[in-house]
N, CA, C and O atoms as a Tinker XYZ file with bonds, in Angstrom:
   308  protein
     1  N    109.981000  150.904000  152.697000    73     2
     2  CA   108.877000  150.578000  153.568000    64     1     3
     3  C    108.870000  151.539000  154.762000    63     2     4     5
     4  O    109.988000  151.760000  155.228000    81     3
     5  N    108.220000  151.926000  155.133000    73     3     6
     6  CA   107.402000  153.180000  156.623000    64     5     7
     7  C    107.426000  152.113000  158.006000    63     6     8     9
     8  O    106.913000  151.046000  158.345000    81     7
     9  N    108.173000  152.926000  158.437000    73     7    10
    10  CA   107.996000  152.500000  159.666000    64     9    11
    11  C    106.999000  153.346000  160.625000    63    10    12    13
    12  O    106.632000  154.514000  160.757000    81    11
    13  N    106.769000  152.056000  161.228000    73    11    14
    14  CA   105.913000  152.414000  162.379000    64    13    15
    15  C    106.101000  152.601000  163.566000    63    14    16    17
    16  O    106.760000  151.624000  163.924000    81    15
    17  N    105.866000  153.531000  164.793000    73    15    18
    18  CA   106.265000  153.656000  165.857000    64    17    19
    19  C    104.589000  153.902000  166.530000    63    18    20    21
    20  O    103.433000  154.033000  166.128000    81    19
    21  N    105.576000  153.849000  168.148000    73    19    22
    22  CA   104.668000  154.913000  168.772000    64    21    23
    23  C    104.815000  155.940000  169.273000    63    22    24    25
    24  O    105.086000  155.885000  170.472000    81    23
    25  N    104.726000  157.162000  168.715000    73    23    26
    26  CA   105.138000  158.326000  168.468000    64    25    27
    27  C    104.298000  158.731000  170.242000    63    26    28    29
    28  O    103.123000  158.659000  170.601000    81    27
    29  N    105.678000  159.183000  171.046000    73    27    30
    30  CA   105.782000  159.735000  172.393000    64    29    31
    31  C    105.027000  160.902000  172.515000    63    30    32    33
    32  O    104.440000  161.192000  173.557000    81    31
    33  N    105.010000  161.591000  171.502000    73    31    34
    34  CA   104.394000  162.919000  171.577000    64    33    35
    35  C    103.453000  162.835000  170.997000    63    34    36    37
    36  O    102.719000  163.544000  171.686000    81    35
    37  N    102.613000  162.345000  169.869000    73    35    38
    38  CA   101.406000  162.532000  169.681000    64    37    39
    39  C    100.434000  161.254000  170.323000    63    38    40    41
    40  O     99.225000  161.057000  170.200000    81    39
    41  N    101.197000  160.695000  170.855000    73    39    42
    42  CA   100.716000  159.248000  171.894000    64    41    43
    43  C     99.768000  158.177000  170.814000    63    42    44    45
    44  O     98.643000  157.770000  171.101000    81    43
    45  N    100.240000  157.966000  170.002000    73    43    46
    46  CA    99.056000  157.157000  169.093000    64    45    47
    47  C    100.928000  156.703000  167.751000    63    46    48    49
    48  O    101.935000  157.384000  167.558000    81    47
    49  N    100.519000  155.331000  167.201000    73    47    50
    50  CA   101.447000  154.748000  166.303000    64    49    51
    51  C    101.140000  156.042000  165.202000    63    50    52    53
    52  O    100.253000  156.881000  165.049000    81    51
    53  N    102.543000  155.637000  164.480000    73    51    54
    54  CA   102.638000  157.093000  163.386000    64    53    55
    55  C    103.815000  156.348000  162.684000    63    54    56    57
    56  O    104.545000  155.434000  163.067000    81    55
    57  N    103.737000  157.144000  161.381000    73    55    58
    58  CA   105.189000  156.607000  160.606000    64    57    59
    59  C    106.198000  157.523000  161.230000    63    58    60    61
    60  O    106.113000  158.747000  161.326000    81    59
    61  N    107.389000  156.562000  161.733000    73    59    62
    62  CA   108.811000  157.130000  162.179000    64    61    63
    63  C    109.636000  157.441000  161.284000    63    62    64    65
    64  O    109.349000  156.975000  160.181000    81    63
    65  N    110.791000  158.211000  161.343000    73    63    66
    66  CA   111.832000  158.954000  160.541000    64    65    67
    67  C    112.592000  157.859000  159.543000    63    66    68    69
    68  O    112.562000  156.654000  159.793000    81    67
    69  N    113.096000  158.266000  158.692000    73    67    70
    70  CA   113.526000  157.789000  157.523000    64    69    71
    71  C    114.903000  157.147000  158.275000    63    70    72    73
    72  O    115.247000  155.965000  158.277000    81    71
    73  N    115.703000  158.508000  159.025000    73    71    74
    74  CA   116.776000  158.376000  159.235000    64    73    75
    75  C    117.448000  159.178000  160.796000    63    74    76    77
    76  O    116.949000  160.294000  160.650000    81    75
    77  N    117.896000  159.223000  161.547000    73    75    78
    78  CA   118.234000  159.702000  163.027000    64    77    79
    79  C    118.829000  160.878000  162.439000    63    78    80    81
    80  O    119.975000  160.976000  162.001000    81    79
    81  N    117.707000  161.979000  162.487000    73    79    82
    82  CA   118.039000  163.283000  162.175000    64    81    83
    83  C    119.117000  164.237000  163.320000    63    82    84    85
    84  O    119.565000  165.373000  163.158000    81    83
    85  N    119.238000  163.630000  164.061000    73    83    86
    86  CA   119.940000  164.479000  165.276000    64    85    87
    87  C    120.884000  163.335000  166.047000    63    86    88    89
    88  O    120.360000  162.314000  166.494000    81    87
    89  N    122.200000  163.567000  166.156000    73    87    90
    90  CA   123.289000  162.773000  166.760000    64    89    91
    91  C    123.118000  162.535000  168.154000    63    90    92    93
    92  O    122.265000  163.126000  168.816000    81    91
    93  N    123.970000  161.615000  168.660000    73    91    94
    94  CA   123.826000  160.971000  169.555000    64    93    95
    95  C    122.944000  160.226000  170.440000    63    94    96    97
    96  O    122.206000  159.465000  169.813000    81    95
    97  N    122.832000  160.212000  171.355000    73    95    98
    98  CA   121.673000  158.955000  172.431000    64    97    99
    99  C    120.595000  159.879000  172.342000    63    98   100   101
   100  O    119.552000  159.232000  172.440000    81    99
   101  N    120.294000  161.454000  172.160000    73    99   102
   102  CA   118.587000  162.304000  172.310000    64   101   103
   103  C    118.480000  161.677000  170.845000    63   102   104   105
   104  O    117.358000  161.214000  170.645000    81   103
   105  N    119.370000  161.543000  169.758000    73   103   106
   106  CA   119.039000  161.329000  168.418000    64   105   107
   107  C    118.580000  160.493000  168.359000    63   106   108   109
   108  O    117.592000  160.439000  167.627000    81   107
   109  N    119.010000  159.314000  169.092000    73   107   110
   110  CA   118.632000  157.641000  168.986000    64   109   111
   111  C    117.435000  157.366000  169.524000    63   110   112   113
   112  O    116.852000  156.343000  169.163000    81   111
   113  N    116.650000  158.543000  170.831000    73   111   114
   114  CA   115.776000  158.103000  171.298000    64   113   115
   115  C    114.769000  159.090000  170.819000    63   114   116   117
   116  O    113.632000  159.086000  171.290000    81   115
   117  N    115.154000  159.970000  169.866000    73   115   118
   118  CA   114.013000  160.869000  168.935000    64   117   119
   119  C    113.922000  159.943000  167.756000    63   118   120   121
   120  O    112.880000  159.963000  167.101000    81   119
   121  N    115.045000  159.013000  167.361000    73   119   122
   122  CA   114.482000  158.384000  165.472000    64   121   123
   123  C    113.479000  157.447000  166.290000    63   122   124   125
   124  O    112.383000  157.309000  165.746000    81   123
   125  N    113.699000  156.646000  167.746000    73   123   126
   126  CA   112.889000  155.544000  168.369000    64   125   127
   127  C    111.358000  155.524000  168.616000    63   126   128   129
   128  O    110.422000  154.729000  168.531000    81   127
   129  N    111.665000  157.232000  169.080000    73   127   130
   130  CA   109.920000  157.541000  169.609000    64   129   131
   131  C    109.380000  158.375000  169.448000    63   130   132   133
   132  O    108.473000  158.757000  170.187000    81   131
   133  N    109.877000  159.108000  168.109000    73   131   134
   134  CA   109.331000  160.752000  167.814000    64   133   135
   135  C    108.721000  160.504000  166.299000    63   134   136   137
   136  O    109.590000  160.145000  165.503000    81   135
   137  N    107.438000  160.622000  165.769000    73   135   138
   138  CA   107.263000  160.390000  164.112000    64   137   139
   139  C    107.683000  161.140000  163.765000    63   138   140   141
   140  O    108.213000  161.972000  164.500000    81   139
   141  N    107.661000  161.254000  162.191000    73   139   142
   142  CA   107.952000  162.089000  161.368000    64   141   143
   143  C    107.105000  163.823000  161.458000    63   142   144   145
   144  O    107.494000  164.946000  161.140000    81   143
   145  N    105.838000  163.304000  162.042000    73   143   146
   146  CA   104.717000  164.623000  162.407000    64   145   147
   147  C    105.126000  165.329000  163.239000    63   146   148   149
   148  O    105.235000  166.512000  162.918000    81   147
   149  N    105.461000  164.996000  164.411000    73   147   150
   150  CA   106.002000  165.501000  165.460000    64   149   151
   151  C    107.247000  165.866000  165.011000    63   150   152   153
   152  O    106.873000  166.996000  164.698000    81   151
   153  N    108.341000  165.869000  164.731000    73   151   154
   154  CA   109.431000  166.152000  164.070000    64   153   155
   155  C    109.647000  167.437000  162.903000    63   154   156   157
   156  O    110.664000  168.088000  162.660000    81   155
   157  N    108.368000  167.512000  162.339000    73   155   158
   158  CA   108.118000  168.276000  161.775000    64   157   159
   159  C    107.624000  169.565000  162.240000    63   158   160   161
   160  O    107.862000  170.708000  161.848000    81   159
   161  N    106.810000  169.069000  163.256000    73   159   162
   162  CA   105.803000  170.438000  164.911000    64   161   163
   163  C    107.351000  170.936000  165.279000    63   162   164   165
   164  O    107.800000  172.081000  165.227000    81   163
   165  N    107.954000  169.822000  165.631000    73   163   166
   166  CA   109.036000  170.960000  166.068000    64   165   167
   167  C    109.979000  171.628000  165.178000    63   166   168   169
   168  O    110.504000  172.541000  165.815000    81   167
   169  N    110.412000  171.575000  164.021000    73   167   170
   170  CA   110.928000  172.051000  163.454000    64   169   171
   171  C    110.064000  173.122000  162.906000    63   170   172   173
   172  O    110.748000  173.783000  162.124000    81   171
   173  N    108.624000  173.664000  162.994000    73   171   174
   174  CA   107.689000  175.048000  162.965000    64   173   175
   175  C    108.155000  175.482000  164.314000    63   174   176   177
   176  O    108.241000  176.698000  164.486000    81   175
   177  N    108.484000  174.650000  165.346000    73   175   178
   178  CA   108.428000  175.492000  166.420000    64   177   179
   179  C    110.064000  176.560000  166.831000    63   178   180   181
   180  O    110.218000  177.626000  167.425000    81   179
   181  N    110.886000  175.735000  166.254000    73   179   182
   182  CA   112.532000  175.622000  166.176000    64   181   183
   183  C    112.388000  176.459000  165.584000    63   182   184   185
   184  O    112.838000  177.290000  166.373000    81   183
   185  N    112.029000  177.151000  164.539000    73   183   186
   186  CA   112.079000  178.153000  163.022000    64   185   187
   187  C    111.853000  179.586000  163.998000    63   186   188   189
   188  O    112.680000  180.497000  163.947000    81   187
   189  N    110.805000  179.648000  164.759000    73   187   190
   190  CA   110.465000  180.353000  165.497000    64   189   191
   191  C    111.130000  180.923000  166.846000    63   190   192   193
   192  O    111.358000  182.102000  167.115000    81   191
   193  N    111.378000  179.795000  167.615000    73   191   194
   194  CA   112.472000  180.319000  168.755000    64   193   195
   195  C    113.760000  181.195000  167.977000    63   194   196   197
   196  O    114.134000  182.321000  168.305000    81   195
   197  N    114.335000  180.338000  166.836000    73   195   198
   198  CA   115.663000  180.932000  166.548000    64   197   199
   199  C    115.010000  182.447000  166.147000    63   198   200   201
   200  O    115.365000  183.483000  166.708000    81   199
   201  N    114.173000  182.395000  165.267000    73   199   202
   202  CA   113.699000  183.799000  164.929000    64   201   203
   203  C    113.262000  185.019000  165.795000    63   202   204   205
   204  O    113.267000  186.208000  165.479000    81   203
   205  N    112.839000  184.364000  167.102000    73   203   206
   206  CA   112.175000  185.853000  168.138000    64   205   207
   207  C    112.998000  185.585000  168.803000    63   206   208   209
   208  O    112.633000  186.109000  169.855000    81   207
   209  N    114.083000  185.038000  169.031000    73   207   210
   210  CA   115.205000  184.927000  170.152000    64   209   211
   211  C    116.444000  185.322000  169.525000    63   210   212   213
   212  O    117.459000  185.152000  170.201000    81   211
   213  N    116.592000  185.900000  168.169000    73   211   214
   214  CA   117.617000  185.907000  167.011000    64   213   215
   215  C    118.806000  184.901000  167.507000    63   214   216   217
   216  O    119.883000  185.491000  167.585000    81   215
   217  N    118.853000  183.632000  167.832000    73   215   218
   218  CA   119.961000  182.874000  167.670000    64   217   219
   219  C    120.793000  182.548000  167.017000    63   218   220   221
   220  O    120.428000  182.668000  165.847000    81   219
   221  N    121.624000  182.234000  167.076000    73   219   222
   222  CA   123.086000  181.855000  166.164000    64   221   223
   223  C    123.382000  180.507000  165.814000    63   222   224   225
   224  O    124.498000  180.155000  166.195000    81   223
   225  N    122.798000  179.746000  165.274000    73   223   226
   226  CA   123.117000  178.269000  165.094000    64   225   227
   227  C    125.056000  177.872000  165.427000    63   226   228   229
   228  O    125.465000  176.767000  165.784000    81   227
   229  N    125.731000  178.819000  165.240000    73   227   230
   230  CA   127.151000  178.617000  165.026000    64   229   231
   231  C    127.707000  179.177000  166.202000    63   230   232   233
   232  O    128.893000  179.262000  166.519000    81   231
   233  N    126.348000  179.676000  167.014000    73   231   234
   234  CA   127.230000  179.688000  169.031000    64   233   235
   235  C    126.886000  178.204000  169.414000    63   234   236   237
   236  O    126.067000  177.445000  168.896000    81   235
   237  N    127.528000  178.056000  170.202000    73   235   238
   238  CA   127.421000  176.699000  171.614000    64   237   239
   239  C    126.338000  177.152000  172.390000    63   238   240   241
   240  O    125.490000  176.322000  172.719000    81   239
   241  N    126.255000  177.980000  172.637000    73   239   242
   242  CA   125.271000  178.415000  174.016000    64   241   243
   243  C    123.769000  178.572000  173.462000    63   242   244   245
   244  O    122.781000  178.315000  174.149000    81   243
   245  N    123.721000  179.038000  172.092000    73   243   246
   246  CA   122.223000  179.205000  171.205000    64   245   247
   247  C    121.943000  177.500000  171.096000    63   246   248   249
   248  O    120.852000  176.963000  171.289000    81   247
   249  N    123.186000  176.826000  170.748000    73   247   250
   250  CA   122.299000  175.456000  170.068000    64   249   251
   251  C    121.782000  174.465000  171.488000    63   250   252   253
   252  O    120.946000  173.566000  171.401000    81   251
   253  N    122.597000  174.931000  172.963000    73   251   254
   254  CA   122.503000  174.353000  173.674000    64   253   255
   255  C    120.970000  174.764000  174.038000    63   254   256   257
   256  O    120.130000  173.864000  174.052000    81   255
   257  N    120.599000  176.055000  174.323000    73   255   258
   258  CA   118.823000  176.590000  174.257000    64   257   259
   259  C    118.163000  175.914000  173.405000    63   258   260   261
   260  O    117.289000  175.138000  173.793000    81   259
   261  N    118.411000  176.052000  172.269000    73   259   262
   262  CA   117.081000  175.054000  171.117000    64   261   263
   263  C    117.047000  173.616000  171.741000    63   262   264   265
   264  O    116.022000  173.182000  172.267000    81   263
   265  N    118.073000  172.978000  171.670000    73   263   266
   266  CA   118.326000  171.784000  172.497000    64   265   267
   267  C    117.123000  171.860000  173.466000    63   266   268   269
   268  O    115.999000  171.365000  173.382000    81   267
   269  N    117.675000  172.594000  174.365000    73   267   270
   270  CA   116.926000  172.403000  175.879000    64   269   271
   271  C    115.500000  172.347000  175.358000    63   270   272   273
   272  O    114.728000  171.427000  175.629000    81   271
   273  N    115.129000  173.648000  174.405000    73   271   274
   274  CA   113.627000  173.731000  174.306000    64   273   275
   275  C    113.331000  172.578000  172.911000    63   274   276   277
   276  O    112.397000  172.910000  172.182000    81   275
   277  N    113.920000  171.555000  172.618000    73   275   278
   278  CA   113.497000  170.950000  171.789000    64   277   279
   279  C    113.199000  169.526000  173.027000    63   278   280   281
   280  O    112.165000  168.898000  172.798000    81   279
   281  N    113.898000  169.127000  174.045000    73   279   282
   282  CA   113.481000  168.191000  174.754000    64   281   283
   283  C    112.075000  168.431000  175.264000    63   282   284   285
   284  O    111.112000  167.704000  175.025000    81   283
   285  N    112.066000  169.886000  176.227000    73   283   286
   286  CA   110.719000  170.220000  176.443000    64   285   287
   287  C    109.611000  169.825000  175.711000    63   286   288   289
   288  O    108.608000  169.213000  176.079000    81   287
   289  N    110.036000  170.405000  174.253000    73   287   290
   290  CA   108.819000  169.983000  173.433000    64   289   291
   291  C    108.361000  169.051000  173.078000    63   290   292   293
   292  O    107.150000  168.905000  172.909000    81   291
   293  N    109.407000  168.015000  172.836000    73   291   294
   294  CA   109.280000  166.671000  172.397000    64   293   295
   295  C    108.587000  165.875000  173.513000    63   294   296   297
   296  O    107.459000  165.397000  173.398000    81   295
   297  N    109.222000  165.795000  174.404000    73   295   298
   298  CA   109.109000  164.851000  175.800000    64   297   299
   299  C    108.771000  165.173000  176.901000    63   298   300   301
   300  O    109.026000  164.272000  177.701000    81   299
   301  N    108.211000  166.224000  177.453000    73   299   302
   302  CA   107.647000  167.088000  178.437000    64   301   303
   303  C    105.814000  167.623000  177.853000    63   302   304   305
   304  O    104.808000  168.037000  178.429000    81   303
   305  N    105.936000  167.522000  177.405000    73   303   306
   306  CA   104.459000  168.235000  176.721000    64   305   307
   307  C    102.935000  167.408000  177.387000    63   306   308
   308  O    101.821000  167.778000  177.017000    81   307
């Protein structure tokens, strides 16, 4: 069964995530209030930073940037 939220970022109810794609308390409050749509916007947008910024998923300091610019996107917009 689909859950329903109200998706923070596209401001209107939406089906929410299957499962808390991302650890800890940002994870808990992205499976809470982020749909699956939005989740998806950012992961086109994520594909992209790592790509024109050539990041390293396997530095600390690259995942801490996507991070940063994944709150922006999510919850600042």
């Amino acid at each position: 069964m689909n859950r329903i939220i109200f998706c923070t970022f596209l401001k209107k109810k939406s089906e929410g995530q299957d499962f808390q794609c991302y650890p800890g308390k940002l994870g808990e409050k992205i499976y809470n209030h982020i749909s699956k749509a939005a989740w998806e916007q950012w992961i086109k947008k994520q594909t992209v930073l790592i790509n024109e910024n050539k990041l390293n998923m396997f530095n600390y300091k690259d995942r801490q940037i996507i991070e940063h610019h994944m709150k922006l996107f999510l919850f600042k917009k």
